[in-house]
mmCIF file of the N, C-alpha and C atoms, coordinates in Angstrom:
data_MODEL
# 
_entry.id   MODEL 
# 
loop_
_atom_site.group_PDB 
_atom_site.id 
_atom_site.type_symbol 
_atom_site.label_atom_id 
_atom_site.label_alt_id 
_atom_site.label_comp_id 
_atom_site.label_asym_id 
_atom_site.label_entity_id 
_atom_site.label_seq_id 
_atom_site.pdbx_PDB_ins_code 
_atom_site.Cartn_x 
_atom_site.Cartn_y 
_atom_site.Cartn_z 
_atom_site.occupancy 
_atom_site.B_iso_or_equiv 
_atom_site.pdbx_formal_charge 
_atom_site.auth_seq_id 
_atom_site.auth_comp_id 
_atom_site.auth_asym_id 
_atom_site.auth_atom_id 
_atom_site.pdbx_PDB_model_num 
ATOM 1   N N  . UNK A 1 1  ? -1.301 -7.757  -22.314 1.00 0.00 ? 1  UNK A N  1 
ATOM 2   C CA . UNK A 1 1  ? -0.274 -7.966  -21.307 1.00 0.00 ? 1  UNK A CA 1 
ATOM 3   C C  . UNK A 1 1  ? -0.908 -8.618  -20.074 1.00 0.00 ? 1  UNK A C  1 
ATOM 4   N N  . UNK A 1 2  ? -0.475 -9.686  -19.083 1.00 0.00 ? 2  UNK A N  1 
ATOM 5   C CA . UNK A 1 2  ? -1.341 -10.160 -18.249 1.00 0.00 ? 2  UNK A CA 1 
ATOM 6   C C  . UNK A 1 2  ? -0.688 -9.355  -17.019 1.00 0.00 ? 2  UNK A C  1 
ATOM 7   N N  . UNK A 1 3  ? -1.366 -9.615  -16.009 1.00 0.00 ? 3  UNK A N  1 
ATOM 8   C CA . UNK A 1 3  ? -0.893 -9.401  -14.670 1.00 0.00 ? 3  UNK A CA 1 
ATOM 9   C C  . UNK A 1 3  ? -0.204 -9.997  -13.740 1.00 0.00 ? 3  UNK A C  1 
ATOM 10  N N  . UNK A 1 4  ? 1.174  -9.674  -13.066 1.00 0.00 ? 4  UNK A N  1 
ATOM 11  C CA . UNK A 1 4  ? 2.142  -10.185 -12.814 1.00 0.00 ? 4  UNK A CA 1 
ATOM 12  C C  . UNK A 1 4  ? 1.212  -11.053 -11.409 1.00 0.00 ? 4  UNK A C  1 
ATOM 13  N N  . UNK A 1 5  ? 1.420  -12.194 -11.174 1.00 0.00 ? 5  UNK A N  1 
ATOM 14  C CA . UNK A 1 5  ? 1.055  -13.209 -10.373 1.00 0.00 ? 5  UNK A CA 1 
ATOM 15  C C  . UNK A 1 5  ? 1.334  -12.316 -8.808  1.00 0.00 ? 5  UNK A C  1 
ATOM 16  N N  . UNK A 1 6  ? 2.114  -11.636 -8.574  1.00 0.00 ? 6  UNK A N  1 
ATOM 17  C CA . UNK A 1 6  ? 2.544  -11.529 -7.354  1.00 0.00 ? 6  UNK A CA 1 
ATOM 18  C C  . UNK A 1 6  ? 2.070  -10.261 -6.825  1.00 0.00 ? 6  UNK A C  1 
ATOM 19  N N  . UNK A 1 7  ? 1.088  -9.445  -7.648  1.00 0.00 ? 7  UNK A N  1 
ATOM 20  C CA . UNK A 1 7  ? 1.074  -8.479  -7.560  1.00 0.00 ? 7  UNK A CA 1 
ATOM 21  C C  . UNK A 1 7  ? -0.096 -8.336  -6.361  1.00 0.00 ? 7  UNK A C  1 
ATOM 22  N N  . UNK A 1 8  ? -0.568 -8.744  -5.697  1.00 0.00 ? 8  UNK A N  1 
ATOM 23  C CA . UNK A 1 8  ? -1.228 -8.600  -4.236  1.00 0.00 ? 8  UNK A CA 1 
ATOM 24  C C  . UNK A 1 8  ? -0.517 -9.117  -2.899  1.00 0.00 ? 8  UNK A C  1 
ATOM 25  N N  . UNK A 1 9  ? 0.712  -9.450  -3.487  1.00 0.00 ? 9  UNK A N  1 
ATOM 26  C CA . UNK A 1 9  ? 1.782  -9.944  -2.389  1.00 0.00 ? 9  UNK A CA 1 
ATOM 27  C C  . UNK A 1 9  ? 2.580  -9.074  -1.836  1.00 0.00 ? 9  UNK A C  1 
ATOM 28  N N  . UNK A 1 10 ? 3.149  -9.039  -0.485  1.00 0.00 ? 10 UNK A N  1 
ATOM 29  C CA . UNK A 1 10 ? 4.085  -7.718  -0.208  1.00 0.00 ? 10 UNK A CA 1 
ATOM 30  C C  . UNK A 1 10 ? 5.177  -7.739  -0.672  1.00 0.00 ? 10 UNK A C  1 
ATOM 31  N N  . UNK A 1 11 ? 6.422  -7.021  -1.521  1.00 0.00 ? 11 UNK A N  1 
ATOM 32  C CA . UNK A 1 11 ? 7.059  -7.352  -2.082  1.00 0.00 ? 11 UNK A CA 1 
ATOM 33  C C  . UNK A 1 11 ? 8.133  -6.055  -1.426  1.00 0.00 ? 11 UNK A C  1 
ATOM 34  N N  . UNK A 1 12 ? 9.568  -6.725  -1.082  1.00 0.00 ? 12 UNK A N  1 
ATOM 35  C CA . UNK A 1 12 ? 10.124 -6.133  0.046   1.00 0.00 ? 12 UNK A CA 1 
ATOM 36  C C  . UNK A 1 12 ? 11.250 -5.572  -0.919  1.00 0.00 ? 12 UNK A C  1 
ATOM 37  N N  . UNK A 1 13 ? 10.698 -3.937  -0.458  1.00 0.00 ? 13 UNK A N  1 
ATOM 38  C CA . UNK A 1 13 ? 11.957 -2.852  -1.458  1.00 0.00 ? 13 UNK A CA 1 
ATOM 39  C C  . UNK A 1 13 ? 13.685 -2.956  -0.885  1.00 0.00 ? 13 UNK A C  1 
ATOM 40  N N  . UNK A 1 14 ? 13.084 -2.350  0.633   1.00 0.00 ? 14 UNK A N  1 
ATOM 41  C CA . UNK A 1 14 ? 14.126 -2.391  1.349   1.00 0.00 ? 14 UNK A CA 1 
ATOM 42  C C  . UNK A 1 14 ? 13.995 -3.109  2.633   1.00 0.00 ? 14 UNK A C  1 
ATOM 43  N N  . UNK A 1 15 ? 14.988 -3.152  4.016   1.00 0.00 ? 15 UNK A N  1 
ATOM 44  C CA . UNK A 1 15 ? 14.433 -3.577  5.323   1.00 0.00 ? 15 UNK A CA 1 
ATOM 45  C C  . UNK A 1 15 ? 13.326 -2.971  5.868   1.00 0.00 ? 15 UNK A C  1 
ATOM 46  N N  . UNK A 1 16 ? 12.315 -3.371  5.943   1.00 0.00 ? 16 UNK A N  1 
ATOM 47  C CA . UNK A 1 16 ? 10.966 -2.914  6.566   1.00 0.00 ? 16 UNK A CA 1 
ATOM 48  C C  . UNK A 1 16 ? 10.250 -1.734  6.076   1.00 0.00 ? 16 UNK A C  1 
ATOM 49  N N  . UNK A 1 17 ? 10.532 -2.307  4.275   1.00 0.00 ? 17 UNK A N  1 
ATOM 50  C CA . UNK A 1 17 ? 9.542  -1.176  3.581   1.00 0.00 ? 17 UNK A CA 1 
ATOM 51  C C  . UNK A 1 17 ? 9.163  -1.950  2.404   1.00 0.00 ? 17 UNK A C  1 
ATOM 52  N N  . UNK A 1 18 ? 7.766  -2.108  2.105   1.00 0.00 ? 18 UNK A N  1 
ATOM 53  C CA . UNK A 1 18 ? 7.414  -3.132  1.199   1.00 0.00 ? 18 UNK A CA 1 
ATOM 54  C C  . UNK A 1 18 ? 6.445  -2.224  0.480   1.00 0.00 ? 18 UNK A C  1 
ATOM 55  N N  . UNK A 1 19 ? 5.840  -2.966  -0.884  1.00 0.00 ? 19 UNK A N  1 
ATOM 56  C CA . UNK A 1 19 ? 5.300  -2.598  -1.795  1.00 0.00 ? 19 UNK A CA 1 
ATOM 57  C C  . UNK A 1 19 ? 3.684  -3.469  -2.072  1.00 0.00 ? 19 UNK A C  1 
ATOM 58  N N  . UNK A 1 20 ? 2.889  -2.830  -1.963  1.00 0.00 ? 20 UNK A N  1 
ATOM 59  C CA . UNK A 1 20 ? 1.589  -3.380  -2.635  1.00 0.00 ? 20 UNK A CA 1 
ATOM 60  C C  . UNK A 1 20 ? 0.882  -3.050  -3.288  1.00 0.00 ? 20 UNK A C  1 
ATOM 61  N N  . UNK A 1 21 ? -0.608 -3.731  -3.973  1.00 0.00 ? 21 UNK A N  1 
ATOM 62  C CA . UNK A 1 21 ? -1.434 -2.857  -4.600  1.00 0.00 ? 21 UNK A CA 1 
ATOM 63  C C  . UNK A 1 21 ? -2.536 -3.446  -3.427  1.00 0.00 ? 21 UNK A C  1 
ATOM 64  N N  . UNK A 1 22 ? -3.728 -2.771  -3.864  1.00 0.00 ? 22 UNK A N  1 
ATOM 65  C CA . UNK A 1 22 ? -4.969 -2.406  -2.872  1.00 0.00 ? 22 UNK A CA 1 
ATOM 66  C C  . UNK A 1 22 ? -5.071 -3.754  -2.121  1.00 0.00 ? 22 UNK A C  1 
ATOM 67  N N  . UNK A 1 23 ? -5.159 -4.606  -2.527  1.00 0.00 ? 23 UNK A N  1 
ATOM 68  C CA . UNK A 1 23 ? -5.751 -5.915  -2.512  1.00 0.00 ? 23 UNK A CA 1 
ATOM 69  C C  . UNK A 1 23 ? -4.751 -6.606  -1.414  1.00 0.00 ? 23 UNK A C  1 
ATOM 70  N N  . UNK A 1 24 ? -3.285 -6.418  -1.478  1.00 0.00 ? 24 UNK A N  1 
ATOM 71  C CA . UNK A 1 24 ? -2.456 -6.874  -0.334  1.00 0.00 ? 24 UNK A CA 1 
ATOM 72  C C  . UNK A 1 24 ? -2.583 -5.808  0.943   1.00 0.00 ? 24 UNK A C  1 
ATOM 73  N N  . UNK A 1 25 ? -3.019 -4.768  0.392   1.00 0.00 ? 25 UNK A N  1 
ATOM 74  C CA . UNK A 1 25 ? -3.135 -3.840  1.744   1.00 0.00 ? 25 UNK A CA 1 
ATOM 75  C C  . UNK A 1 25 ? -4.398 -3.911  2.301   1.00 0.00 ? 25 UNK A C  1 
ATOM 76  N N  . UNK A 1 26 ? -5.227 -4.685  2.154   1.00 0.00 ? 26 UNK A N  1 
ATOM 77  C CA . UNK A 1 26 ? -6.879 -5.203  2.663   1.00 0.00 ? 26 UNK A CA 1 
ATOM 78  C C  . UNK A 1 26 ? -6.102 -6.908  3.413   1.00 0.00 ? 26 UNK A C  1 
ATOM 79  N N  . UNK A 1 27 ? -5.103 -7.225  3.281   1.00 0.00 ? 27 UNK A N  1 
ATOM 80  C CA . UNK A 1 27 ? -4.866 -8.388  3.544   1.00 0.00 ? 27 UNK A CA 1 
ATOM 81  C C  . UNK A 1 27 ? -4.156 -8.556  4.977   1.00 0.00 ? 27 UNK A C  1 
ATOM 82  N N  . UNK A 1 28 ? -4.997 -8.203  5.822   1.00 0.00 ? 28 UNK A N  1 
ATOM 83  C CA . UNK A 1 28 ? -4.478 -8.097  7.576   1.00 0.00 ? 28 UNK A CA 1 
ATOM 84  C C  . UNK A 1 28 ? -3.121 -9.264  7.649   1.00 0.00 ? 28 UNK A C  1 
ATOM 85  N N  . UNK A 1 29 ? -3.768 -10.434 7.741   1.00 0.00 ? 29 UNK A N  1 
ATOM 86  C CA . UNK A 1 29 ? -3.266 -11.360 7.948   1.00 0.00 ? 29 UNK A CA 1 
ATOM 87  C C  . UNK A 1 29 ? -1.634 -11.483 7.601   1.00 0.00 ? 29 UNK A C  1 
ATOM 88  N N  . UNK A 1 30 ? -1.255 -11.008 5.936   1.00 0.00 ? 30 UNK A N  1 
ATOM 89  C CA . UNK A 1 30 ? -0.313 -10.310 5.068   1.00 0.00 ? 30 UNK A CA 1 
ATOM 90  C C  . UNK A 1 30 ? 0.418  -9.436  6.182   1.00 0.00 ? 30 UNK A C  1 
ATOM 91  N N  . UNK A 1 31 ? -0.455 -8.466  6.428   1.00 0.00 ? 31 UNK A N  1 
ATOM 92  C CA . UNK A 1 31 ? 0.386  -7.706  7.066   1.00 0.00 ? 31 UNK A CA 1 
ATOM 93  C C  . UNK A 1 31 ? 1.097  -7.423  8.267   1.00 0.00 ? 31 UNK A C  1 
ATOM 94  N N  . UNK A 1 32 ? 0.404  -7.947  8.904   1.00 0.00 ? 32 UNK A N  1 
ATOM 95  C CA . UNK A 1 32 ? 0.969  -8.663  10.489  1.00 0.00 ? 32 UNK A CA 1 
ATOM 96  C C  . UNK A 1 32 ? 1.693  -9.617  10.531  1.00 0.00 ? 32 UNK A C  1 
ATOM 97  N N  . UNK A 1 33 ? 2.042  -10.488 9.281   1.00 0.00 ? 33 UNK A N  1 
ATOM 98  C CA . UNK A 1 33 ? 3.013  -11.728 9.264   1.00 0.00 ? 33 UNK A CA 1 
ATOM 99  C C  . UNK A 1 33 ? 4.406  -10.632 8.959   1.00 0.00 ? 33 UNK A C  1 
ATOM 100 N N  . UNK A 1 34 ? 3.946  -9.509  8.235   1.00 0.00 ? 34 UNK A N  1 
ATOM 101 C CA . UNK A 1 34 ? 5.170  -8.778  8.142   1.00 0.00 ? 34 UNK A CA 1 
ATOM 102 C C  . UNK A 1 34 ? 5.627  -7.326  9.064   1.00 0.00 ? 34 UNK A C  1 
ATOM 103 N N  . UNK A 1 35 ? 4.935  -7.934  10.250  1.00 0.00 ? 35 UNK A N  1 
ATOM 104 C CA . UNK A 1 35 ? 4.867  -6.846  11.168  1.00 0.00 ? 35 UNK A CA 1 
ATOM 105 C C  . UNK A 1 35 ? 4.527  -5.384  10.329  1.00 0.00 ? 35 UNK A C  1 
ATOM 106 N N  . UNK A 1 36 ? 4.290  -4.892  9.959   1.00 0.00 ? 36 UNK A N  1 
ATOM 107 C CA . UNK A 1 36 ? 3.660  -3.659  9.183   1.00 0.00 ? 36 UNK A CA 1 
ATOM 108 C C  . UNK A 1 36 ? 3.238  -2.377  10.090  1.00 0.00 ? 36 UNK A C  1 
ATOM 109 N N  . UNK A 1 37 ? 3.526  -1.483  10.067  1.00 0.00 ? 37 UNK A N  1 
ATOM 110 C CA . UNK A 1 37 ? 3.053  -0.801  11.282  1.00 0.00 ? 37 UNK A CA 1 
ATOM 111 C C  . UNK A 1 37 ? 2.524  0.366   10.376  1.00 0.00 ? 37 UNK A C  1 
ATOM 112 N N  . UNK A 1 38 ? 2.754  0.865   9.644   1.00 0.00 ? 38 UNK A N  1 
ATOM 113 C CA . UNK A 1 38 ? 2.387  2.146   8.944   1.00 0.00 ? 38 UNK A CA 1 
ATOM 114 C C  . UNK A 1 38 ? 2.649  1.843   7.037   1.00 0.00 ? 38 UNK A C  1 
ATOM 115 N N  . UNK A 1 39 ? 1.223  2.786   6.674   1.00 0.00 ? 39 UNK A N  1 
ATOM 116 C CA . UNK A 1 39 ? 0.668  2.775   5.584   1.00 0.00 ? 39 UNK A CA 1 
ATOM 117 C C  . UNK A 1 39 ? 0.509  3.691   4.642   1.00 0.00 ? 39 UNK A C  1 
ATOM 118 N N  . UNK A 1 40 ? 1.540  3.410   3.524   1.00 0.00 ? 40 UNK A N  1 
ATOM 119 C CA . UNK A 1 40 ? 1.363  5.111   2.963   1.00 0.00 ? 40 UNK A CA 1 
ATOM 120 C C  . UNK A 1 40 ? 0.339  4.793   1.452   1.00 0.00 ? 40 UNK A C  1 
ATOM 121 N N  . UNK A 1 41 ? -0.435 5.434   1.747   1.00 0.00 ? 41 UNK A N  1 
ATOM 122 C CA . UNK A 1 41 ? -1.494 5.612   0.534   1.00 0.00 ? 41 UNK A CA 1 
ATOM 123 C C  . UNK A 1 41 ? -1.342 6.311   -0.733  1.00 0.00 ? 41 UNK A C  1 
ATOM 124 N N  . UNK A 1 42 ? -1.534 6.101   -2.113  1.00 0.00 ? 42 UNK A N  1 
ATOM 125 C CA . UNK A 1 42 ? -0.967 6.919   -2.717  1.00 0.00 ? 42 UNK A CA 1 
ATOM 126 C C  . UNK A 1 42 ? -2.203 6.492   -4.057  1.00 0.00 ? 42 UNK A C  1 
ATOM 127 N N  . UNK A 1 43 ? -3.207 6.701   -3.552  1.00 0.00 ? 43 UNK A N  1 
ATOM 128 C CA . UNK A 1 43 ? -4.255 6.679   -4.240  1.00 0.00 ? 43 UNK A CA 1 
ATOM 129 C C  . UNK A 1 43 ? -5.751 7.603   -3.004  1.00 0.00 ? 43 UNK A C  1 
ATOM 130 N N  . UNK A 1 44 ? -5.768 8.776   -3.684  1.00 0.00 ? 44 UNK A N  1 
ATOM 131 C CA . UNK A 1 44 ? -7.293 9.223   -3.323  1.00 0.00 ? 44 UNK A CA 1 
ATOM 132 C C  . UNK A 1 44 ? -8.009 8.930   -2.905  1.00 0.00 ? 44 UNK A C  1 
ATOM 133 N N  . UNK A 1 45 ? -8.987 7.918   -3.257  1.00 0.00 ? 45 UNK A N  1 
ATOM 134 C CA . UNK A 1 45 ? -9.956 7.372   -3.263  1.00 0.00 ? 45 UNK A CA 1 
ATOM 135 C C  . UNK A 1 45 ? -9.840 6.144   -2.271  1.00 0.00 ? 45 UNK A C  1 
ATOM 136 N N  . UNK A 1 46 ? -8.925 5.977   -2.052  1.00 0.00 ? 46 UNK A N  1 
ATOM 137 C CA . UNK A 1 46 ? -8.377 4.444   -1.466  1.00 0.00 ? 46 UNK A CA 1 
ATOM 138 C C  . UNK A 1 46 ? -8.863 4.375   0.168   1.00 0.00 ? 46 UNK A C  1 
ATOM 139 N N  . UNK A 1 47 ? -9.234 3.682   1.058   1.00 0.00 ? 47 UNK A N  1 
ATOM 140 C CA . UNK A 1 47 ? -9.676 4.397   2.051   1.00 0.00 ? 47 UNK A CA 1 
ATOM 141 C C  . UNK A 1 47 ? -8.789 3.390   3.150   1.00 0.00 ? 47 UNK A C  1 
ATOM 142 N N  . UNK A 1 48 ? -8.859 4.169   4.178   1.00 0.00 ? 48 UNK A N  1 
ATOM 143 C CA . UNK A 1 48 ? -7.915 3.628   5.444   1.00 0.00 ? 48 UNK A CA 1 
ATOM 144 C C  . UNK A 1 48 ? -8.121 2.303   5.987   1.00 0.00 ? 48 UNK A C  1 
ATOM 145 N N  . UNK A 1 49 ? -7.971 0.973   5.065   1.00 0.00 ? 49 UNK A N  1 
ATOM 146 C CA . UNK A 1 49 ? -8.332 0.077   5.914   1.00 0.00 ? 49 UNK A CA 1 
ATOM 147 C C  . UNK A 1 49 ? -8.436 -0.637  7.120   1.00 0.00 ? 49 UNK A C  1 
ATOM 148 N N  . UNK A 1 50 ? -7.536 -0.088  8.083   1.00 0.00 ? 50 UNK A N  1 
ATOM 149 C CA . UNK A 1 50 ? -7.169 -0.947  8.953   1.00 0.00 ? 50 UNK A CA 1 
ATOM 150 C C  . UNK A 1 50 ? -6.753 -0.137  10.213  1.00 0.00 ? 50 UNK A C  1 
ATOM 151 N N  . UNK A 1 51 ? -6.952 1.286   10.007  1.00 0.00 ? 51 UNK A N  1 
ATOM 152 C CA . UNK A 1 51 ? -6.737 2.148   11.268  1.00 0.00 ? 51 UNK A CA 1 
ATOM 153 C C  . UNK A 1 51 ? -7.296 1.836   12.651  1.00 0.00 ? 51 UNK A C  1 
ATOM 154 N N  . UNK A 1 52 ? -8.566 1.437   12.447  1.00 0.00 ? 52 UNK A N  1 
ATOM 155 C CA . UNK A 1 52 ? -9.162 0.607   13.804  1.00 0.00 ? 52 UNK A CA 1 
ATOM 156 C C  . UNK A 1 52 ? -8.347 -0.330  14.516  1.00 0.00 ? 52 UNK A C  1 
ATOM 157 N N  . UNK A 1 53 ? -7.289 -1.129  13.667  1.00 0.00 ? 53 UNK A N  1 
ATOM 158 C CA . UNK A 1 53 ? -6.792 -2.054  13.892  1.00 0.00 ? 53 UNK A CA 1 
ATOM 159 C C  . UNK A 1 53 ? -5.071 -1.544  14.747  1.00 0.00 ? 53 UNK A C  1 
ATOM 160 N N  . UNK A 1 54 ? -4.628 0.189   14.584  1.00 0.00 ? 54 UNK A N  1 
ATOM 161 C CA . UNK A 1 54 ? -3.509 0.295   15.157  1.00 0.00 ? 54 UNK A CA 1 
ATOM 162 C C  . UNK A 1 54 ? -2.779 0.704   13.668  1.00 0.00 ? 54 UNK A C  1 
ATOM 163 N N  . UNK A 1 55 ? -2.970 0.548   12.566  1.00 0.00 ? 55 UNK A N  1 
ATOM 164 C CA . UNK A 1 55 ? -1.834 0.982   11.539  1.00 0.00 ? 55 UNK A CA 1 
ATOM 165 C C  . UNK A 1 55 ? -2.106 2.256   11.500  1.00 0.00 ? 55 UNK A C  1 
ATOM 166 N N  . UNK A 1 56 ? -0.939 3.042   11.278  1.00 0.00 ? 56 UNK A N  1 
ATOM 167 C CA . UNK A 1 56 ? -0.950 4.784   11.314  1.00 0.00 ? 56 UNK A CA 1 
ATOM 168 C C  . UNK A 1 56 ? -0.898 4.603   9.554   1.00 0.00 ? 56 UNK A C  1 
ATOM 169 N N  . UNK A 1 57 ? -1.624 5.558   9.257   1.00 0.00 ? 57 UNK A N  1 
ATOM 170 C CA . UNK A 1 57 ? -2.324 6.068   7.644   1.00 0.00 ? 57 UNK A CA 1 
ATOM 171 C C  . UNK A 1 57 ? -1.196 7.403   7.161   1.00 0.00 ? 57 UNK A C  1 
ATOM 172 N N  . UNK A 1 58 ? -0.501 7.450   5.910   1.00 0.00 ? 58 UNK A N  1 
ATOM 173 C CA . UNK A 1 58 ? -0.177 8.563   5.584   1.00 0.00 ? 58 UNK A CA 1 
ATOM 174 C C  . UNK A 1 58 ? -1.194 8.870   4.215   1.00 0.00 ? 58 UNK A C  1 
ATOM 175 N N  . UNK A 1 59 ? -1.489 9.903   3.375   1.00 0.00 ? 59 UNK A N  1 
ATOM 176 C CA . UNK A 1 59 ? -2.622 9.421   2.081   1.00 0.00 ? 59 UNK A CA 1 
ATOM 177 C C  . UNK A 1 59 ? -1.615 10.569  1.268   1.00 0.00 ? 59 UNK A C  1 
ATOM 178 N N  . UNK A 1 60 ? -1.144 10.514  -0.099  1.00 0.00 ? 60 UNK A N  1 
ATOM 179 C CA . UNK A 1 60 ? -0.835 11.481  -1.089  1.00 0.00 ? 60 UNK A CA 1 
ATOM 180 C C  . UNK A 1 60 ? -1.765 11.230  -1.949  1.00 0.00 ? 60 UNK A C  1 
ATOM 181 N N  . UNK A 1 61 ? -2.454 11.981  -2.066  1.00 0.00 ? 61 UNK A N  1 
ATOM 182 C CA . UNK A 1 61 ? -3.767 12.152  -3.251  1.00 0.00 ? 61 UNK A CA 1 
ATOM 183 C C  . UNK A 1 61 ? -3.384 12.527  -4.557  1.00 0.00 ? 61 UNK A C  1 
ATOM 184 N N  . UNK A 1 62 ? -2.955 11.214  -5.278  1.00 0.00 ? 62 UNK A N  1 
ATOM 185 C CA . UNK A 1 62 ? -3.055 10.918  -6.358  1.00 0.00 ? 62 UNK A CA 1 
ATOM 186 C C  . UNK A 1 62 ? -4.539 9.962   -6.721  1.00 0.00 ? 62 UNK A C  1 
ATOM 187 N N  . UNK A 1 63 ? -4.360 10.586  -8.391  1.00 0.00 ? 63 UNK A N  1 
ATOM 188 C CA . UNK A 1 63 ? -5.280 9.648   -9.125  1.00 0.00 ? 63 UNK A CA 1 
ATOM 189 C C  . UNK A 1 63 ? -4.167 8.326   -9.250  1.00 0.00 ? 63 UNK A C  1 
ATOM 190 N N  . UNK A 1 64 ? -5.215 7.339   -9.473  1.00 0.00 ? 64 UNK A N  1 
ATOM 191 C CA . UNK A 1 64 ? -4.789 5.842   -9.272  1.00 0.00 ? 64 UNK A CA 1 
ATOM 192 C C  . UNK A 1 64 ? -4.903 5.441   -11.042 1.00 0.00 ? 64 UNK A C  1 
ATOM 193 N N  . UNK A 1 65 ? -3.489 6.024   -11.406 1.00 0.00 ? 65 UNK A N  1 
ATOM 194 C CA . UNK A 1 65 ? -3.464 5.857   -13.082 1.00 0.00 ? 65 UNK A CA 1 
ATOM 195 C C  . UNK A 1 65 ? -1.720 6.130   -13.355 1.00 0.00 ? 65 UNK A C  1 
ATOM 196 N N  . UNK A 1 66 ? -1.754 5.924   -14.438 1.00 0.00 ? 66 UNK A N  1 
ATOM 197 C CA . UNK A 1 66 ? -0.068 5.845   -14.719 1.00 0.00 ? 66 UNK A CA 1 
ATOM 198 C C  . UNK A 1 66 ? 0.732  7.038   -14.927 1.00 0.00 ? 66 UNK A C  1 
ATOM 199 N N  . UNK A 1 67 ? -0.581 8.760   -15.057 1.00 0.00 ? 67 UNK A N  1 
ATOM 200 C CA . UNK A 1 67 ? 0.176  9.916   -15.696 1.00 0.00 ? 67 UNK A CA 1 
ATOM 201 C C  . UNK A 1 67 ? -0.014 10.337  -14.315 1.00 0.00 ? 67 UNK A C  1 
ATOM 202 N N  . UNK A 1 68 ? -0.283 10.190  -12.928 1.00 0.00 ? 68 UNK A N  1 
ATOM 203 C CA . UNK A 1 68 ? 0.233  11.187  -11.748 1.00 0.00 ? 68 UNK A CA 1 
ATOM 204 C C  . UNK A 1 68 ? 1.403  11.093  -11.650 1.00 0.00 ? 68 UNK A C  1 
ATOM 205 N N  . UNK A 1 69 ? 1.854  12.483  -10.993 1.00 0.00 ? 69 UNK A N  1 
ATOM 206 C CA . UNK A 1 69 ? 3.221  12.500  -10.555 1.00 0.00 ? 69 UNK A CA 1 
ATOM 207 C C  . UNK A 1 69 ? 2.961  13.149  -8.956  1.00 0.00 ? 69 UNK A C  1 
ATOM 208 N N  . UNK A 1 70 ? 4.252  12.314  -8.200  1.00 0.00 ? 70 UNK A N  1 
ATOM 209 C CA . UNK A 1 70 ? 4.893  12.260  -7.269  1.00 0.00 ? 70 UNK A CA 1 
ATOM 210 C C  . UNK A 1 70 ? 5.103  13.661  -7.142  1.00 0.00 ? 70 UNK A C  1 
ATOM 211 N N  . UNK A 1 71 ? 4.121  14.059  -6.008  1.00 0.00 ? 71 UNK A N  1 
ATOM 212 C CA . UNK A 1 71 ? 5.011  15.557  -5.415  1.00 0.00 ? 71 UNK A CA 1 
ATOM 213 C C  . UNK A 1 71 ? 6.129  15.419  -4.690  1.00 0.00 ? 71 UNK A C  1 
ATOM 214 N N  . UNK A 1 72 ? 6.801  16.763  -5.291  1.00 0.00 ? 72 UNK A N  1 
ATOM 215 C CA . UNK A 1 72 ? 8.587  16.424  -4.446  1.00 0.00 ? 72 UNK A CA 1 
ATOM 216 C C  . UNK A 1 72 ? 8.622  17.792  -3.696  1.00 0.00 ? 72 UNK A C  1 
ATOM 217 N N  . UNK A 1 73 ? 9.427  17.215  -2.434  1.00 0.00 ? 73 UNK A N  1 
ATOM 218 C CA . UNK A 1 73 ? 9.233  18.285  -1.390  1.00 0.00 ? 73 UNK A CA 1 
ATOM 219 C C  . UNK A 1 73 ? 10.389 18.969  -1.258  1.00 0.00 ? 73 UNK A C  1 
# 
């Protein structure tokens, strides 16, 4: 199966809530074109890129694989 072309691009769910993988969220430039203000993490291991920079960090510590599940509150 290949990998969808767009998949380091921000890809807009709703008004001012978008979707990435690691690689668009290392992408400042990306994210300030889309005004971006806050970052929800949903990988463990993944680390806060850009907090120096003013983005507020949320982290749900999941493993970064297809069998975690979403804690529901």
């Amino acid at each position: 199966m290949a990998l969808w072309e767009g998949r380091s691009k921000l890809q807009c769910i709703t008004e001012r809530v978008f979707l990435t993988n690691f690689f668009g969220a290392k992408n400042w430039k990306l994210l300030q074109q889309a005004a971006v203000t806050h970052v929800l993490v949903c990988a463990a291991e993944l680390p806060f890129v850009f907090e120096k920079n003013g983005l507020i960090y949320k982290r749900l510590d999941l493993a970064d694989n297809t069998t975690s599940k979403l804690p529901i509150a």
